[in-house]
C-alpha positions in Angstrom: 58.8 105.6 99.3 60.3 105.2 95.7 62.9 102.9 95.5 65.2 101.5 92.8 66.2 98.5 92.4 68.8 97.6 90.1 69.9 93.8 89.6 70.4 91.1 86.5 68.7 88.4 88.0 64.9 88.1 86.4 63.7 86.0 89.3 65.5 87.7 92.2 64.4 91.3 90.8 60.9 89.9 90.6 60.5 88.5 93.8 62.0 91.9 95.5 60.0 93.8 93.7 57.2 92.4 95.0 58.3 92.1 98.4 58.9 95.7 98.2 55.5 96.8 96.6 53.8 94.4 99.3 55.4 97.1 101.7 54.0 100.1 100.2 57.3 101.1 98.3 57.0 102.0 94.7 59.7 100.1 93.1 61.2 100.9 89.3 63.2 97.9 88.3 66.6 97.9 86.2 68.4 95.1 85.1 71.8 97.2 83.8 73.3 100.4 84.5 72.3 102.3 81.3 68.7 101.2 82.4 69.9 102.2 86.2 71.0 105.6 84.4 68.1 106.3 82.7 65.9 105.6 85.5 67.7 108.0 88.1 67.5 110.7 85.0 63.7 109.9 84.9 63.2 110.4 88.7 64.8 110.9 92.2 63.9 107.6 94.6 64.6 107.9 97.7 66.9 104.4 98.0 68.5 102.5 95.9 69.2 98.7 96.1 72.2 98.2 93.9 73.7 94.7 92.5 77.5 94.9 92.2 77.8 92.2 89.1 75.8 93.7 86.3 76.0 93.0 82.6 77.6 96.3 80.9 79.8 96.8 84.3 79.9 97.1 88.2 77.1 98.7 90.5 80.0 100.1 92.7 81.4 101.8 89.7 77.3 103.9 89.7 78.0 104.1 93.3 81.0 105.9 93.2 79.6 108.1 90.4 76.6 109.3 92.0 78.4 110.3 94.6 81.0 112.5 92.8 78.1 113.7 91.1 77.0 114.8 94.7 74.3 112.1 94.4 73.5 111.6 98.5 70.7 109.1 98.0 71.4 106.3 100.6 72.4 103.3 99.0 72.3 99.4 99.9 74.5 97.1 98.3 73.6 93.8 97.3 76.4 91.1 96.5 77.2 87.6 96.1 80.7 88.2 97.4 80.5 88.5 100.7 84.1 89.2 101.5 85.0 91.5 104.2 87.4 93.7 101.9 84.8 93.6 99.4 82.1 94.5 101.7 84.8 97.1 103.2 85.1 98.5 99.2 81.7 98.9 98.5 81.4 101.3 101.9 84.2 102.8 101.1 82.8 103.7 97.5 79.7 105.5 98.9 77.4 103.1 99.7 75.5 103.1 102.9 74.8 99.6 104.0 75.7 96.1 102.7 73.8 92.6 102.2 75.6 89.8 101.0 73.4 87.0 99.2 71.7 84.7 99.9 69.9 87.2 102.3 66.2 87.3 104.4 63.4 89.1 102.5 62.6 90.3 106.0 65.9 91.7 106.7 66.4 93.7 103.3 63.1 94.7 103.7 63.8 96.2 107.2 67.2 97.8 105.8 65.2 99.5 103.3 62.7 101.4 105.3 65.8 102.0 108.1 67.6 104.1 104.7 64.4 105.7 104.1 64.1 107.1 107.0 67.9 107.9 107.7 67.5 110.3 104.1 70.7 111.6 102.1 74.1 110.3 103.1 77.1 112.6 104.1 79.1 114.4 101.8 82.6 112.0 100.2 86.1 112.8 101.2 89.0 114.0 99.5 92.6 112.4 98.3 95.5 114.2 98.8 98.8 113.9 97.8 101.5 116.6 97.7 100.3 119.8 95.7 97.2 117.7 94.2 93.8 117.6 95.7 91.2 115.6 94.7 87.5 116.4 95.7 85.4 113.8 94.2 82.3 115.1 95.7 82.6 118.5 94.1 84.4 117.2 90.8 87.0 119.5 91.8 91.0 118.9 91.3 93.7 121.4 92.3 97.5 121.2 91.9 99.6 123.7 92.8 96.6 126.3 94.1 95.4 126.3 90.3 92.3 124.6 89.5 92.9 122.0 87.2 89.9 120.7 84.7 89.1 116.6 84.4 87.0 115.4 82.2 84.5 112.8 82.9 86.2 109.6 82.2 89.6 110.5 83.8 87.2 111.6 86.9 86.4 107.7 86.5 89.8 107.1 86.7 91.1 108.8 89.5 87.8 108.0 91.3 88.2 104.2 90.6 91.9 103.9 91.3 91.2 105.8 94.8 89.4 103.5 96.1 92.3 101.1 96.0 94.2 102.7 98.7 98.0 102.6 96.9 97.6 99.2 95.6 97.9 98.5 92.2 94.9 97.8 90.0 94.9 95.3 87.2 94.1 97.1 83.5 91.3 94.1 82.7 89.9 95.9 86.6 90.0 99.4 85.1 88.8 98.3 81.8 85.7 96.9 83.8 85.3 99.9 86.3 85.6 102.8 83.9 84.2 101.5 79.9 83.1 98.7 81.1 84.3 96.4 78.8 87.9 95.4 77.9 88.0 95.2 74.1 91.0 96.8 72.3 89.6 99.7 71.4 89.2 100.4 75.4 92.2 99.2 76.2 94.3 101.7 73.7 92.2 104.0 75.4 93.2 103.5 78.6 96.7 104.6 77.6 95.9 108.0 76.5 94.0 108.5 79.2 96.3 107.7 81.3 98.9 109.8 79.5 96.3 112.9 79.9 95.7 112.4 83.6 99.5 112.2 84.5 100.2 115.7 81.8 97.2 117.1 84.5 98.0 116.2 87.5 101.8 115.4 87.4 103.6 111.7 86.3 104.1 111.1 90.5 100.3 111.5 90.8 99.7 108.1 88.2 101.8 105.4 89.1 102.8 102.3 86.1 103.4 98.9 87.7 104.7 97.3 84.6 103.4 94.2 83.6 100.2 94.9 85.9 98.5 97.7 85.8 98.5 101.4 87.3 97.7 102.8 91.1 97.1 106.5 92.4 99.9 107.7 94.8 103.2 107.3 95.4 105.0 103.7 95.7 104.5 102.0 99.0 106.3 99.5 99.0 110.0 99.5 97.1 110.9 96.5 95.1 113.9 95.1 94.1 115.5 94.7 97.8 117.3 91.3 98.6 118.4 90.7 102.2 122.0 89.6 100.6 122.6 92.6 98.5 121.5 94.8 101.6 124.8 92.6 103.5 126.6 93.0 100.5 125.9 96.7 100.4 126.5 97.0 103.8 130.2 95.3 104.0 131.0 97.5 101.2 130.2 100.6 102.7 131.4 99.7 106.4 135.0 98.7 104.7 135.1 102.4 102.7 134.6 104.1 105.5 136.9 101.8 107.6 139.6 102.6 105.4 139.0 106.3 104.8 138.6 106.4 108.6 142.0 105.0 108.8 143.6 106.8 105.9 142.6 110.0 108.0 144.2 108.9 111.5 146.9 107.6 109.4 147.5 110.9 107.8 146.9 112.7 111.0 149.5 110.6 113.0 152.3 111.0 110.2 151.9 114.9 109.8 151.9 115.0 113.7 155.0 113.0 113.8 156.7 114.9 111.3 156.2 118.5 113.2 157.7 116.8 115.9 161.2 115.9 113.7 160.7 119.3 112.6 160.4 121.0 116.1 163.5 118.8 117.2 165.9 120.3 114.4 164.4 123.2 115.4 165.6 123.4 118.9 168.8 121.3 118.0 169.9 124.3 116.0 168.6 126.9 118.9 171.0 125.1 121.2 174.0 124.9 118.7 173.8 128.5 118.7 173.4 129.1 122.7 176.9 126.9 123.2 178.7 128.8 120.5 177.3 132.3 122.1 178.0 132.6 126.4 176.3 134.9 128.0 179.4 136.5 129.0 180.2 137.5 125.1 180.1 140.9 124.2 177.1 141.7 121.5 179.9 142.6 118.3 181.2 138.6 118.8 177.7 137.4 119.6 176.4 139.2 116.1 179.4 137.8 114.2 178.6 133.8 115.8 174.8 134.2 115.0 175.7 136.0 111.4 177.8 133.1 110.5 174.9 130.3 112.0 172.3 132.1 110.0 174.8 131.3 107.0 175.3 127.8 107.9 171.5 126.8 108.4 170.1 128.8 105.4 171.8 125.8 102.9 169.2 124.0 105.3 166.1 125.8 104.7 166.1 127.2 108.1 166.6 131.2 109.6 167.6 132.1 113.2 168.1 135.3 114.7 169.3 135.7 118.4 167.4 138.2 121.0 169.0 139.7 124.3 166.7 141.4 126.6 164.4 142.0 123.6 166.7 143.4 121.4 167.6 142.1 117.9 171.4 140.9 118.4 172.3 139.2 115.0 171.2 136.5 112.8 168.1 136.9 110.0 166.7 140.1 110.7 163.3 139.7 109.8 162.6 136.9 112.4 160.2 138.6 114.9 160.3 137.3 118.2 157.5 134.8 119.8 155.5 136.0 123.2 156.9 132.7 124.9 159.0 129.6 124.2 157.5 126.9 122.1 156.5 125.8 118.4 154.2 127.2 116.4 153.4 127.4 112.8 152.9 131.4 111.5 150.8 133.0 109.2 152.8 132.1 106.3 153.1 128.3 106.6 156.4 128.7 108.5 157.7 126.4 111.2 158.9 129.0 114.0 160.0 127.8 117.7 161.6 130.1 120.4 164.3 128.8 122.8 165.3 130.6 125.8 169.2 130.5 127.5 170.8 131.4 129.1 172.9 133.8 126.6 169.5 134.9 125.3 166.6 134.1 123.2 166.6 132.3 119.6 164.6 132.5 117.1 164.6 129.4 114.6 162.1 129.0 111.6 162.0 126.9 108.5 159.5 126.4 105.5 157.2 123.4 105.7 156.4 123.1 102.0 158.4 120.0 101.8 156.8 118.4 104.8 153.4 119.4 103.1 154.3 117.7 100.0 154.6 114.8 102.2 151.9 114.6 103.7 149.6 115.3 100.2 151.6 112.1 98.9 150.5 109.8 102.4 147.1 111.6 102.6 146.6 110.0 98.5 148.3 106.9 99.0 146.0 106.4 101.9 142.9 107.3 100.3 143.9 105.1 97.3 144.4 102.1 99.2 141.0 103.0 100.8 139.6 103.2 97.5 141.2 99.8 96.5 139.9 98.0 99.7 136.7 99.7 98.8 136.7 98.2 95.4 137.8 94.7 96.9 135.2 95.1 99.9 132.6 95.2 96.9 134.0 92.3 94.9 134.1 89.9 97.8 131.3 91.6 100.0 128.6 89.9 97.0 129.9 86.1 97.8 130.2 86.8 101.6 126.6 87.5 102.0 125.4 85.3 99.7 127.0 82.6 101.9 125.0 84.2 104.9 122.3 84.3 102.9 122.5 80.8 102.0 120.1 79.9 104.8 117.5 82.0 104.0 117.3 80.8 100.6 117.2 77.6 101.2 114.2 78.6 103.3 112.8 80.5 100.3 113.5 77.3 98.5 111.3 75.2 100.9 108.0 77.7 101.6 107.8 78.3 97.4 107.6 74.5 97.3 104.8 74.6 99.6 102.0 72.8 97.9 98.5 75.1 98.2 96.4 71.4 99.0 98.8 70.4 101.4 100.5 73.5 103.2 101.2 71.5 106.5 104.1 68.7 104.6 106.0 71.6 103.0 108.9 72.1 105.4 111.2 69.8 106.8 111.8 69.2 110.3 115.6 69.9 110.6 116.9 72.9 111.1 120.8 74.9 109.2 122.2 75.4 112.7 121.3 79.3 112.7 118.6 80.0 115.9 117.4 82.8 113.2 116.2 80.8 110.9 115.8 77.9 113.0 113.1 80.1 114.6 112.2 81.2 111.0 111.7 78.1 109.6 109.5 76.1 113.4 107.3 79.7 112.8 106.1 79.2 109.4 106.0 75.4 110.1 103.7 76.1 112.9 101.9 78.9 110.5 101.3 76.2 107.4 100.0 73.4 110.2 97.6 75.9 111.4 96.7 76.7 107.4 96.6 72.9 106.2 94.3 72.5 109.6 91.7 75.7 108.5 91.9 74.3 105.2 91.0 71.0 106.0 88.4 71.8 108.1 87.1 74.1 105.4 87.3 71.5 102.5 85.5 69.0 105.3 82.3 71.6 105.5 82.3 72.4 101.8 81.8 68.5 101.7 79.5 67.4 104.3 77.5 70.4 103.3 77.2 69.1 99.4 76.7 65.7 100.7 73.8 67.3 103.2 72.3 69.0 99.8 71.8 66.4 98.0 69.1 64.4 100.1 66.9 67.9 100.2 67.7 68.7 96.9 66.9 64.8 95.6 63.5 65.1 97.7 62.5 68.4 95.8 63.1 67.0 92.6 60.9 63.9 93.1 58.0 65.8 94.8 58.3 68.4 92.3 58.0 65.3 88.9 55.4 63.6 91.0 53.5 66.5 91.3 54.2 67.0 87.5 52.1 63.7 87.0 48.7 65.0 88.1 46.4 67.4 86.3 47.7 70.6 86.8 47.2 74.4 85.1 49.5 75.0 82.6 50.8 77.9 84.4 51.5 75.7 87.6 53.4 73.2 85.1 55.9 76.6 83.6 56.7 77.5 87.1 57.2 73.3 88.0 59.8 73.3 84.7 61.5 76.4 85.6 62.1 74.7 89.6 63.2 71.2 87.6 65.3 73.1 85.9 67.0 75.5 88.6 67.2 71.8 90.5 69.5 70.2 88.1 71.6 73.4 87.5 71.9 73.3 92.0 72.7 69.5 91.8 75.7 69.6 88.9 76.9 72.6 91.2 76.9 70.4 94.5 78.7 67.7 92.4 81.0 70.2 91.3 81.4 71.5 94.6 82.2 68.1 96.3 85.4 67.8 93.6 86.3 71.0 94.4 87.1 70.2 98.2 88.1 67.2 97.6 92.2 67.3 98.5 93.9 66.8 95.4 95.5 63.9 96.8 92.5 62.3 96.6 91.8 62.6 93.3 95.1 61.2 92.4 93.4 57.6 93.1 92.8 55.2 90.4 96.0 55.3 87.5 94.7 53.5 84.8 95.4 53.7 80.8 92.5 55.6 80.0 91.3 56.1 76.3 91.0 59.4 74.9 89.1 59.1 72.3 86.8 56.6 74.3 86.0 59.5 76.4 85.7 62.2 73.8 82.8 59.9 72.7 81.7 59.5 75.8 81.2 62.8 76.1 80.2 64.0 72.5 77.3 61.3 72.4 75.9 62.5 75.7 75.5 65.7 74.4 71.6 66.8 72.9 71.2 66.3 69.6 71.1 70.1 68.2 74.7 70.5 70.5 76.7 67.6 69.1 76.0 68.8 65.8 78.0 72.1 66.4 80.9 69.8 67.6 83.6 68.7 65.3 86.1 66.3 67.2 89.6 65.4 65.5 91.2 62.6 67.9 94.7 60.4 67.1 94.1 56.9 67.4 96.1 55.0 70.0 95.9 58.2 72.5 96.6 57.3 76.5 96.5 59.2 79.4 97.3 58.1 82.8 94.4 59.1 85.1 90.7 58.7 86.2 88.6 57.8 83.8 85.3 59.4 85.2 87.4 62.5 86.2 88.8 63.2 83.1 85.2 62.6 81.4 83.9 65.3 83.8 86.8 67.6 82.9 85.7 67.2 79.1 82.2 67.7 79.8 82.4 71.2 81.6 85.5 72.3 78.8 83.1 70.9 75.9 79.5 72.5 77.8 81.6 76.2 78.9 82.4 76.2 74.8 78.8 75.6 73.4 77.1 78.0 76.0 79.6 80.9 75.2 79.2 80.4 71.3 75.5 79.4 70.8 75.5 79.5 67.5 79.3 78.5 66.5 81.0 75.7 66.1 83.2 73.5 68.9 86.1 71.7 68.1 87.8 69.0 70.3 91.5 68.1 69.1 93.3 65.5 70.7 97.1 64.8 69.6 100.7 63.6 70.7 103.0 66.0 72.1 106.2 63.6 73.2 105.6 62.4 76.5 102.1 64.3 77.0 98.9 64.6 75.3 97.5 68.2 74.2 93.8 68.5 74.4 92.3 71.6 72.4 88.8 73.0 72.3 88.2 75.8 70.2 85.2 78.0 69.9 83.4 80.9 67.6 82.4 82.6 70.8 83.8 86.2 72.0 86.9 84.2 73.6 88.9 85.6 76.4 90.2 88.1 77.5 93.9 88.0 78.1 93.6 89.9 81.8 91.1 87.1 83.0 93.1 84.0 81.4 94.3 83.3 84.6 91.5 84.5 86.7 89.0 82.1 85.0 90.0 79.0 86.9 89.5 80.8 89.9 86.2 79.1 91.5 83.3 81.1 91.5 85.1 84.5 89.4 82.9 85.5 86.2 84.5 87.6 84.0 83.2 91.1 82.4 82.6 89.0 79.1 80.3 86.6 80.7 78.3 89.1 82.5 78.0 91.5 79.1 76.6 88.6 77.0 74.0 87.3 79.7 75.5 83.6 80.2 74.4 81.9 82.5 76.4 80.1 85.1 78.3 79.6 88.9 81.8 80.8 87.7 83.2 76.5 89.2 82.9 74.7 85.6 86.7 75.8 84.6 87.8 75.9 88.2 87.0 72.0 88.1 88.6 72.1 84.9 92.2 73.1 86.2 91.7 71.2 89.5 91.4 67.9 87.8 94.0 68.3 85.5 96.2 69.7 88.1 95.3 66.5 90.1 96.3 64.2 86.8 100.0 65.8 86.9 98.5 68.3 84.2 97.7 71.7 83.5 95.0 73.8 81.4 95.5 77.4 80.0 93.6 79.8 77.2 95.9 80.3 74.3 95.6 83.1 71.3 93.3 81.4 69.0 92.2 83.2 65.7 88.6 83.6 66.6 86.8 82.6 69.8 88.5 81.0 73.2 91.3 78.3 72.6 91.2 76.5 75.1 94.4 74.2 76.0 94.9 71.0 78.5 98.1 69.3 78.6 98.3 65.7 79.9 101.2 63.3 80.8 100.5 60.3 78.7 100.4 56.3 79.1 102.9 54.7 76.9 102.3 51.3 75.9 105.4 50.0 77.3 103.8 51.2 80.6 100.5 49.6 80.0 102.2 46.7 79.9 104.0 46.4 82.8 101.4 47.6 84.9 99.1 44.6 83.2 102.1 42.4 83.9 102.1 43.3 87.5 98.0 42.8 87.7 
């Protein structure tokens, strides 16, 4: 069986290889993916064992390409991150099985001939969204029913940022996946390419998180929302709609009320004219009586006409009768009720235009005081729920000032009186005991399991320089100094290690007034010969700081080591100066510098950026890790900084007055 095998480690690809070849395999080894490329171009194996941290960029990133390529050879990831999302990503990417490092020969070996036999994986999925359709195993994108052309690196794109499922990816984490490198040349190019990819497949396909980075999809999750503006908001809306509520009813009740007046004149006038006309009057008199009302309530906008037995006696003639007695409003806007007596039937109308004028003056005094109360619902609404809200900032307040060594003494015990965020605040207490507890424990195995190393790792270095001692081939003696040397590199990483879990409580011990410039020497003169001649070290006299002495001389060391191994050839300069009440600490170097997307993530323990990989330098990814612990644990802090050429890098410590040196020697 033909197998690939692509990793950066010399002695790991070696010793696979030749665990592989012992199996019968035929094994072509690469140690980057242009070599990786090259290889699959020169022949089709029939599994690939695939690193994820190479050099010149990912091994997911070729996983994820050969299978949008349509590439189904089954693929087994290797990784030192052993993460369950990560392992989840690499599936996810088209790979077919995981190992995390360190692994079994045994089992890799057994995973191999199990994907050799299983043969080509199944086809990749699709992403959808809207009118776009992405098929990354047929390089095939449609929006709108048209076919739409990619090119390869915006394939990369979409491809990469897929695999992020909505969340929002970093630019130094594209910059990685798809060039992989994040110079400025890449960088600008990441912004016309994203320009193209949105003009392709529409702006809502590409998503900008500004400040961060870009994601494919829609938005998941809307920012911006505050618990007190959604009261505020809330208030505001509830007393708008209270008050046009009530400016309707309002409005309703007054127009009702005034068709009742209305109706009463109505009928007062029908029953002036039924006294003035008896039933016993003859129809000449009754016409003259209702001729002379019609006069007499026309100066008040009203008309009546009197009927007998259906007949039109006198009055306004062009008052038609009703089908039964009542009020009613006509056609015409007219006020018209019918009143039967005994001397006959009246009509009575009159015009409501005034009455409608009326009510259009209520109806907009009422919806201006509902505007007004609106307007005032909004001005007060803002301080009424940030008063409720009051308790659940104060809670905010508390869990940001949670401390990340000691998560179980963050919040207090007493409680605002609210059972919300009574119960709130107990859960999260409960939830940061349970975390301080995990991370105890955890920081207690990362310790006994250095301190357990040690002995083993002590035993193998003095058999292995006792051995060294006897007459031995000079081939035996390479491979002994290549095992001395991966020994020391495994015991400074256990030392390392055990100041990693220490608590940083614990490493706030000793305060003493400790020289700088005692331990820049310290630390320059320790240093080989051919190394401290690349240093320059600029240091004010009279320079305190309040700390650990042999802390802050490991600190040094790994700054002062991380700068020489990342400019072997450069020089190194250590400044030292007086910055009020602290003390700045530079090292500068001629190396390739840093990035600005990793200057953060370089203190994370273990995290290698794509710099380090590219230029081969060796290393565990802890030394700057230790670096921002220790100064974190002196009341400090450490950064990278714009520097003209190279990596600046920056530590900031409070500093030991002499007025403070002597009273603590005073009190000794």
């Amino acid at each position: 069986m033909r197998v690939l095998l692509v990793d950066d480690n010399a002695e790991l690809r070696d010793l696979v290889t030749r665990a592989l070849s012992r199996d019968g395999h035929a094994v072509t080894a690469a140690a980057t993916l242009a070599a990786a490329r090259a290889a699959l171009a020169d022949s089709a194996p029939d599994v690939v064992v695939l690193d994820l941290g190479l050099p010149d960029g990912s091994g997911m990133d070729l996983c994820r390409a050969l299978r949008a390529e349509g590439e189904r050879v089954p693929i087994l990831m290797l990784t030192a991150q052993g993460a369950v999302a990560r392992r989840v990503e690499g599936l996810e990417s088209g790979a077919d099985d995981f190992l995390a490092k360190p692994f079994a020969l045994a089992e890799l070996r057994a995973r191999v001939r199990v994907l050799g036999r299983r043969g080509p994986a199944a086809a990749s999925s699709t992403w959808r969204q809207g009118a776009v359709t992405l098929d990354f195993a047929a390089r095939r994108a449609v929006v709108d029913g048209a076919e739409v052309p990619l090119t390869a690196r915006e394939w990369a794109l979409v491809e990469f940022l897929s695999t992020r499922g909505g969340r929002v990816a970093r630019r130094g984490e594209i910059l990685d996946a798809v060039w992989g490198d994040d110079s400025p040349q890449a960088s600008a190019s990441l912004d016309v390419l994203t320009a193209r990819v949105r003009r392709k497949l529409g702006a809502a396909t590409l998503r900008t998180a500004r400040g961060e980075g870009y994601a494919l999809g829609e938005r998941r999750v809307s920012g911006g929302r505050t618990f007190a503006r959604r009261v505020a908001r809330a208030m505001a809306a509830t007393a708008v709609l209270s008050a046009l509520l009530s400016a309707v009813l309002t409005t309703a009740i007054a127009w009702s009320s005034l068709l009742d007046r209305e109706d009463d004149r109505l009928r007062g006038a029908a029953q002036t004219l039924g006294l003035e006309v008896p039933a016993t009057m003859d129809e000449a008199t009754a016409r003259g009586h209702a001729d002379d009302e019609q006069a007499e309530v026309a100066v008040a906008g009203m008309r009546i006409a009197l009927y007998r037995s259906g007949r039109f006696v006198g009055g306004d003639a062009s008052l038609r009768p009703s089908a039964a007695d009542g009020c009613r409003t006509t056609e015409r806007g007219w006020r018209q009720c019918r009143v039967t007596l005994p001397t006959g039937a009246v009509e009575v109308t009159s015009d409501l235009a005034a009455a409608r004028s009326q009510r259009s003056l209520l109806l907009g005094a009422a919806l201006l005081a509902a505007l007004l109360a609106g307007l005032a619902g909004l001005g007060l609404s803002g301080a009424v729920s940030a008063r409720i809200a009051r308790p659940l900032q104060r809670l905010r307040e508390e869990v940001a000032a949670v401390d990340a060594d000691a998560p179980g003494r963050a919040l207090p015990g007493g409680g605002d009186g609210y059972a919300e965020t009574d119960a709130l605040r107990a859960s999260l207490g409960e939830m940061l005991s349970r975390l301080d507890e995990a991370l105890s424990q955890s920081r207690r195995f990362a310790a006994n399991a250095a301190h357990e190393l040690r002995t083993p790792l002590g035993t193998m270095q003095a058999e292995l320089e006792l051995s060294a001692e006897g007459a031995l081939p000079e081939e035996v003696r390479d491979s002994q100094r290549r095992v001395l040397r991966t020994l020391g590199g495994l015991n400074a990483l256990v030392e390392r290690l055990l100041i990693l879990a220490a608590p940083v409580e614990s490493l706030r011990g000793a305060r003493e007034a400790v020289s700088l410039s005692d331990v820049v020497e310290e630390v320059l003169t320790a240093l080989d010969p051919a190394a401290r001649q690349r240093v320059r070290s600029a240091v004010d006299e009279g320079l305190h700081v309040r700390g650990d002495a042999l802390l802050l001389r490991v600190m040094l060391e790994n700054v002062v080591g991380n700068a020489l191994k990342f400019a072997p050839s450069g020089e190194v300069t250590v400044r030292a100066e007086a910055d009020g009440d602290a003390v700045t600490l530079e090292v500068t170097d001629e190396g390739p510098g840093v990035a600005q997307c990793d200057r953060e993530r370089v203190f994370d323990a273990f995290y290698r950026s794509a710099g380090a990989r590219a230029e081969g330098v060796r290393g565990h990814g802890v030394g700057l890790a230790l670096v921002a612990r220790i100064a974190r644990a002196h009341g400090g802090s450490a950064a990278f900084e714009d520097a003209p050429v190279g990596a600046r890098l920056v530590l900031r410590l409070p500093r030991w007055a002499p007025a403070e040196r002597d009273a603590t020697m005073r009190a000794l």
